[in-house]
N, C-alpha and C positions, 0 to 999 in steps of 0.2 A: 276599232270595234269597242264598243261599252260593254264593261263588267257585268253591268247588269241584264244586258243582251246575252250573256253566255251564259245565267241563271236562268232567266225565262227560257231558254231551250233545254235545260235538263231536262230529262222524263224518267219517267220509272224503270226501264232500263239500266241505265244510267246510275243512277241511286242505290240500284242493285249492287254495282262493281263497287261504289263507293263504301257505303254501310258494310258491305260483306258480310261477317261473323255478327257484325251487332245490330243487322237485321232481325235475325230469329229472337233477337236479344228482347228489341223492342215490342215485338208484335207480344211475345212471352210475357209480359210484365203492362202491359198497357191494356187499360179498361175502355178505349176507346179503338176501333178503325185507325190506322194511322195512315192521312193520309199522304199528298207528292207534299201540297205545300207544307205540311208540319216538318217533314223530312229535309227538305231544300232549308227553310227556318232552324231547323237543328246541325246542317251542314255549317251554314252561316254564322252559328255561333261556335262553333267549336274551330271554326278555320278563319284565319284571317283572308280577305281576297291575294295580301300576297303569297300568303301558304296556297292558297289553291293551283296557284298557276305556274309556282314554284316550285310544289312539292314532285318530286318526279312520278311518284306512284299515282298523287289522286289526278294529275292533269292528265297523264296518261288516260285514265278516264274518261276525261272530258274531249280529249280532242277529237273524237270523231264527231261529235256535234258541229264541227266549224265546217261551213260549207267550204268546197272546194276553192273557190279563189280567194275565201280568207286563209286557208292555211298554205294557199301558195304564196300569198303577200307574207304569212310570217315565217316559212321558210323562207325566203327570198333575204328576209332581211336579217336572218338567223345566218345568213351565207351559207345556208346547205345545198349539197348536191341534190337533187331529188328529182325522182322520176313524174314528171308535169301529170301523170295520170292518179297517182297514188302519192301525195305531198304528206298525207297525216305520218305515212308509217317513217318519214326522214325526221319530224317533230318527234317523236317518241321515241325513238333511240338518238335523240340529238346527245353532245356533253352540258348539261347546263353549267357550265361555271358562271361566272360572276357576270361577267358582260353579257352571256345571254339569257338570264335570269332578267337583269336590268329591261332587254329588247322586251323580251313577251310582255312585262309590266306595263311600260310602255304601250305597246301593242294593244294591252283593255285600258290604257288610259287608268294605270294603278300606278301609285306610287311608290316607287323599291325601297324595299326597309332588309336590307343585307343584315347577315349575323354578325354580332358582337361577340366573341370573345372578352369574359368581364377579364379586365386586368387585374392581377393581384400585384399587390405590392413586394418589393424583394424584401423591404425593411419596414417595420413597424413601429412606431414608440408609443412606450405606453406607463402613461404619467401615473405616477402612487398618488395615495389616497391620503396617505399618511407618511412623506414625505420627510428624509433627513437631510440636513445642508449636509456638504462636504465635510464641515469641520464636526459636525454631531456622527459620523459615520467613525470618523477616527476614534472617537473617547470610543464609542458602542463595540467599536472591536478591540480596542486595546484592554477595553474592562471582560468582555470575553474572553480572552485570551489568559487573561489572569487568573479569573475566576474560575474557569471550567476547563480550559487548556492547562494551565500550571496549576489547579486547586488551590489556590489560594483562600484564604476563609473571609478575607474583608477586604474592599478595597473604597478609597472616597473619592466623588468624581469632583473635580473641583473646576468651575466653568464660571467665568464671570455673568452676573445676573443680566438676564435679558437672552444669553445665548443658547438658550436649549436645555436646558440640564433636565425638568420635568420630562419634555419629549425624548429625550434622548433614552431618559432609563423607560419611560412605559414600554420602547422597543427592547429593553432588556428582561423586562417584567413578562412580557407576553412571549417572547422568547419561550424563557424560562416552563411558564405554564402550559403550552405546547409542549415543551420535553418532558414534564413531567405532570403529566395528564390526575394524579393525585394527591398534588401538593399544592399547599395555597401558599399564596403572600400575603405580607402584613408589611403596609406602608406606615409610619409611622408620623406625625404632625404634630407641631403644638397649638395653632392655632385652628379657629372656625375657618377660618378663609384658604388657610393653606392645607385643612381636610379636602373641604369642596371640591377646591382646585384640582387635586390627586383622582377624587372620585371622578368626575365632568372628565379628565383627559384620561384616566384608563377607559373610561364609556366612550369616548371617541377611539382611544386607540386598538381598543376587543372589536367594534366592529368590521374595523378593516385587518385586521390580522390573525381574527381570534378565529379557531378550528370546530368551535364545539359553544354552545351556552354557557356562561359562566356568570354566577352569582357575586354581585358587589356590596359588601357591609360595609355599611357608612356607622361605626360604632362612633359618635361623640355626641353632643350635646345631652345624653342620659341613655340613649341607645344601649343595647346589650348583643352582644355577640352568639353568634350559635356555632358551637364548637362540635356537631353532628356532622356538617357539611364537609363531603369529603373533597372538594377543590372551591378555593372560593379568594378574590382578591379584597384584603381586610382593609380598612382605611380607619386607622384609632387614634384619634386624639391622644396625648401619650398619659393625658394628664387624666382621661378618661380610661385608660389603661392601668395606670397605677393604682385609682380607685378601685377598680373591679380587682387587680390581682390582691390588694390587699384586705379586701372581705372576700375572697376565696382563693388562697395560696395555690391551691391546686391549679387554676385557669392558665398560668401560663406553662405548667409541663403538658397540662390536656393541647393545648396549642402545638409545643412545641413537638409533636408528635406527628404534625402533619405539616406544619409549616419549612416549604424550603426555600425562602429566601426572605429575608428581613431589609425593605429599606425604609432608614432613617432621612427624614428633610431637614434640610439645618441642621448637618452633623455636628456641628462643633458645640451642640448640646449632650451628646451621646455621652459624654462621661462625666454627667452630673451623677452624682452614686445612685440614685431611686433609678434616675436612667438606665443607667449602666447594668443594674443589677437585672432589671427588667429584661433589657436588650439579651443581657449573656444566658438568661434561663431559656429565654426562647431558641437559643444558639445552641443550645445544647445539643440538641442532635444531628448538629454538623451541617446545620442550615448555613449561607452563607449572608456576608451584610453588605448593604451599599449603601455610603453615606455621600448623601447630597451639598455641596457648599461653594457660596462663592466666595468666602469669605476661611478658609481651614486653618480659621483656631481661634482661642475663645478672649483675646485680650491684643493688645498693641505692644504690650512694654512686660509682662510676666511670660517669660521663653519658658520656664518651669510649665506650667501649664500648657503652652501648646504643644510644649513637649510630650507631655503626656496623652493629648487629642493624637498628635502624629503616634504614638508609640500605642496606640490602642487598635487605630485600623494596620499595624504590623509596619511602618511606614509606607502604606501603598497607596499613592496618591496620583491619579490617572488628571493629569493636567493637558489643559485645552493647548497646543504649542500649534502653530503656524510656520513653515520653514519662509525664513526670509525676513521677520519679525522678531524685535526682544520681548515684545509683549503683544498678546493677541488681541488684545483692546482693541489696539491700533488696527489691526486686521478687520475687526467686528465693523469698525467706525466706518472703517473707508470700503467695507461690503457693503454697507447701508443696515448688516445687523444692529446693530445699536447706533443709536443717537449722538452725532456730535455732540461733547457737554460743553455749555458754556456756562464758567464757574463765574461768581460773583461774590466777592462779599461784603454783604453787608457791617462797615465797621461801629461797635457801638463803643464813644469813649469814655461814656462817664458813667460808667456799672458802678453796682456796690462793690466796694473793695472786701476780696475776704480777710476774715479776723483770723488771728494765728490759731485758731482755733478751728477754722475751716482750712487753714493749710497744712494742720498736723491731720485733720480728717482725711483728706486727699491725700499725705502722706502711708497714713496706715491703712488707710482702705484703696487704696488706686483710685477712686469717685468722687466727686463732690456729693456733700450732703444733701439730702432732702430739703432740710433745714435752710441751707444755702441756695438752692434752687428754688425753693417758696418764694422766699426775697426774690431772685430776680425775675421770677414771674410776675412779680406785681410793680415793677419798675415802669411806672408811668410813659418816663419819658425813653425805654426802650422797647414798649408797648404800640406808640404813637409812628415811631419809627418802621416797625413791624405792617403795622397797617396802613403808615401812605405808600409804603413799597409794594405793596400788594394792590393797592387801588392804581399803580402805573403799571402793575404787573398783569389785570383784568383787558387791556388794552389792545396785547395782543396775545396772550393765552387763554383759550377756552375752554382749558381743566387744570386747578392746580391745586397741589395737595400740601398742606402745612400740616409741620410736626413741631406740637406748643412743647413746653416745656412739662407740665400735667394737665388731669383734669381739669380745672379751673382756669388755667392757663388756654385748652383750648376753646371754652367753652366763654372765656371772657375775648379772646379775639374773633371767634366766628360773631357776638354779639355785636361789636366795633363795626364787622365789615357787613351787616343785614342791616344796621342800622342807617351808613352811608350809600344802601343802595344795594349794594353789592351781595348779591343770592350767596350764603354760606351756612355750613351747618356746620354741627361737633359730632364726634364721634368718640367715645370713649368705653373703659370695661363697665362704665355705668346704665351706656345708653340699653337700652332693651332689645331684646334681637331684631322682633320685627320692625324696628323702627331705622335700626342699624341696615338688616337688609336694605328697607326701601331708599335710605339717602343713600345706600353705595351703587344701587339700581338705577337712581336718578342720574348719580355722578356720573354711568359709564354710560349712560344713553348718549343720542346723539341730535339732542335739542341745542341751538344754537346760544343761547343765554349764557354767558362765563358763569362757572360757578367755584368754591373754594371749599376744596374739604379739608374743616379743621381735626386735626385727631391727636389720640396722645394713648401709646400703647397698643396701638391696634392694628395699621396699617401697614407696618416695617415687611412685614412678608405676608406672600399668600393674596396680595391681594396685586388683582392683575387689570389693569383699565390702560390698554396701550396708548388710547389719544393723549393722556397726561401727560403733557406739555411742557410742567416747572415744577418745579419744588421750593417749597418753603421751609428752609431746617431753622428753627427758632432754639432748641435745646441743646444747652452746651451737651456733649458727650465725650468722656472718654474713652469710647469704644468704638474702632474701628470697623468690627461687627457691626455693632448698627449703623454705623454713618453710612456704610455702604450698603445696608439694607437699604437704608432710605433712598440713600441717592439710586438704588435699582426699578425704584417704583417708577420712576420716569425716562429710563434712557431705550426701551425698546425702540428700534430703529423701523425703518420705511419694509425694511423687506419681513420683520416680526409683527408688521401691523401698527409699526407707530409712527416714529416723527423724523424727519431728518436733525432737526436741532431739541435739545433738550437744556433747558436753563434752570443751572440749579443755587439757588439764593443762601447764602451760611450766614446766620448772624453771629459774627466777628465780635465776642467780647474781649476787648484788646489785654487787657490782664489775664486771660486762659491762652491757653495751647487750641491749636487745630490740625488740621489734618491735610493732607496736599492731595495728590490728582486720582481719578476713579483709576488708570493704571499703575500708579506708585500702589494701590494697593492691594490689586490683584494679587499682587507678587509679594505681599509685604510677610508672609511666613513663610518662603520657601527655603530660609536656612535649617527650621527646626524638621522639615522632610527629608 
């Protein structure tokens, strides 16, 4: 029998037992007659054909309609007992379980669509937004632990560059501003790049953790602070800090009044005196500090001073350790956090010799002179050197970042390598912002053309382009601090967004000193902590 044979036989009757209560319902509210077929139309859409002949209430309804040898063929095949005279009344007290649900469907030629029960899962995962490795979980709770578990007033997180250290603390930062719903932070920066950086990843990390709206001041570039606001995360250039506290003495106790927690980027600047004095005012009312570094302490060869960097955050020094490992490098490397390095150097033999005069300079100052460094900026034939290594080095790098020895320096090599083809710019504290912006915008795009950014003073931190590739260190350095700033700009690894190999190029002037491996120097202050 066709479904639709058992519609064309409802009648008004019928429709009665069906509609029941939302009979009155309809006649009540309807500006028309209503009449079989709008009612049959109105059945049809509210009920599937297998609800109808399924459902036990409305079918009940229906079955008297089925003449008598149709409901003896479907009892028959229902396997009910049934008295041959009266076959509807053994359909309507039938059991419909499953297999005779199936028969009737069958029976009007409908196809059975049985109930699902939706499954739920026992187990769920459910991936963050804002995500810490394994090894950033450990500093994040160790510096907890310290800071707000034990009250400690300072502690410095010290994480080789590339591994976390920004994200690590914005989840301490945001933390922090969650427990204490009317205190602000003051992140502390010295450059443009490594303001930005701080502001772009708390505005990433407030979205996904933050409880409430919260206001971001990006105080540098001439910017001015609003010290009314009673929770707000501060981002101050330091240098634009010093400015402001010193045409108005008052700004940093009006701060430090609300401010509960101070971090510093690139700690092992905190105890330059203007620094320092700045940092301890805001401290004063028992705010607490966290200083950022991967490099914690301010020289290679004067223990006296990092002495005093460790002896200023109390010696507390929350260091990145990996069980299984002497140095966590090697951990980062072989996670794919950071970049296998592959060191080169470039050896140059025939530099200018210094005069005893530049070796009593270097004696009493720990640096080579300016003076001394002019000269080998403009050393022709270790110029020449410089940029055929680079033109082999466009080959198979498609960002690479040179650090000249000055101004002039960068700005006479990027000229070298535009001139033989080769797309390069300069970058320096000369170049103008907007212009600065757009070549660092271009450099981190992801147009296929190699390109080289020359720089000198600008780029050692703060500034983040993971596809960069290589590095070009052109400037002799005595400074550990920066040799590893620089070599940081390029070793983000595959799983930080960057590269499996990172090649980093030193030019070797064989009468100086250098420096040995990105892991010998992780580790290279941990006598003075």
């Amino acid at each position: 029998m066709k479904f639709k044979t058992l519609i064309h036989r409802i009648d008004e009757n019928i429709l009665q037992k069906v509609f029941n209560i939302a009979l009155p319902v309809i006649n009540g509210v309807s500006e028309i007659s209503v009449s079989i077929s709008l009612l049959k139309k109105a059945l049809q859409n509210t009920y599937s054909p297998n609800e109808l002949v399924t459902n036990k209430r409305l079918f009940a309804s229906i079955i008297p309609i089925l003449k008598k040898e149709e409901a003896i063929d479907l009892a028959t095949e229902l396997g009910l007992d049934f008295n041959h005279e009266s076959p509807w009344s053994a359909i309507e007290y039938a059991n419909y379980n499953t297999k005779g649900k199936e028969i009737i469907c069958s029976f009007f030629n409908i196809e059975y669509i049985g109930f699902t029960k939706e499954k739920i899962s026992n187990t769920i995962i459910v991936e963050p937004q804002y995500p810490l490795f394994a090894h950033q979980i450990d500093i994040y709770n160790r510096v907890q632990e310290l800071l707000w578990s034990q009250g400690q007033e300072k502690v410095l997180i010290h994480m080789p560059t590339g591994s976390g250290k920004t994200r690590t603390c914005m989840n301490l930062v945001s933390n922090h501003l969650k427990s204490n719903p009317k205190e602000s932070v003051i992140w502390f920066a010295n450059t443009e790049e490594l303001c930005q950086q701080a502001s772009e990843e708390f505005t990433k990390a407030w979205k996904v953790l933050g409880n409430k709206s919260m206001t971001v001041q990006n105080v540098w570039c001439g910017n001015k602070v609003d010290t009314t606001l009673e929770s707000s995360f501060i981002v101050f250039g330091i240098q634009t800090f010093i400015s402001l506290y010193t045409n108005n003495t008052t700004l940093a106790t009006d701060l430090s009044e609300k401010v509960g927690l101070v971090v510093m980027d690139e700690a092992h600047m905190s105890i330059a005196p203007k620094y320092k004095l700045a940092i301890d005012i805001l401290l004063f009312k028992n705010a607490k500090l966290i200083g950022l570094s991967a490099t914690p302490g301010r020289s290679w060869n004067d223990i006296d001073r990092d002495k005093e960097l460790a002896n200023y955050f109390n010696r507390k020094k929350v260091t990145l350790k990996i069980k299984g490992y002497d140095n966590c490098v090697d951990y980062l490397v072989e996670e794919g956090y950071l970049a296998r390095v592959k060191n080169e150097s470039l050896f140059f033999n025939e530099g200018i010799e210094p005069s005893e005069v530049d070796y009593q300079y270097l004696k009493d100052h720990l640096q080579l002179s300016k003076s001394f460094l002019n000269k080998v900026s403009k050393d022709t034939k270790r110029n020449i050197l410089i940029v055929s290594k680079v033109k082999a080095l466009v080959k198979r790098h498609n960002r690479i970042i040179l650090f000249s020895i000055n101004v002039n320096h960068s700005e006479t090599l990027s000229l070298a390598l535009s001139a033989i083809g080769i797309k390069s710019a300069s970058i320096s504290s000369r170049t103008d912002k907007n212009t600065r912006r757009r070549l660092i915008s271009e450099f981190k795009s992801d147009e296929t053309e190699p390109m080289v950014l020359c720089n000198y003073g600008v780029l050692t931190t703060g500034f983040d382009a993971p596809k960069t590739s290589c590095a070009v260190i052109t400037r002799p350095t005595d400074s550990l601090v920066l040799y590893s700033q620089m070599v940081g700009r390029v070793i983000r690894g595959v799983k930080a967004g960057g590269n499996e190999v990172a090649e980093i190029i030193t030019v070797v002037d064989t009468n100086l000193e250098g420096f040995s491996s990105v892991a010998d120097a992780f580790l290279n202050w941990e006598d003075v902590w």
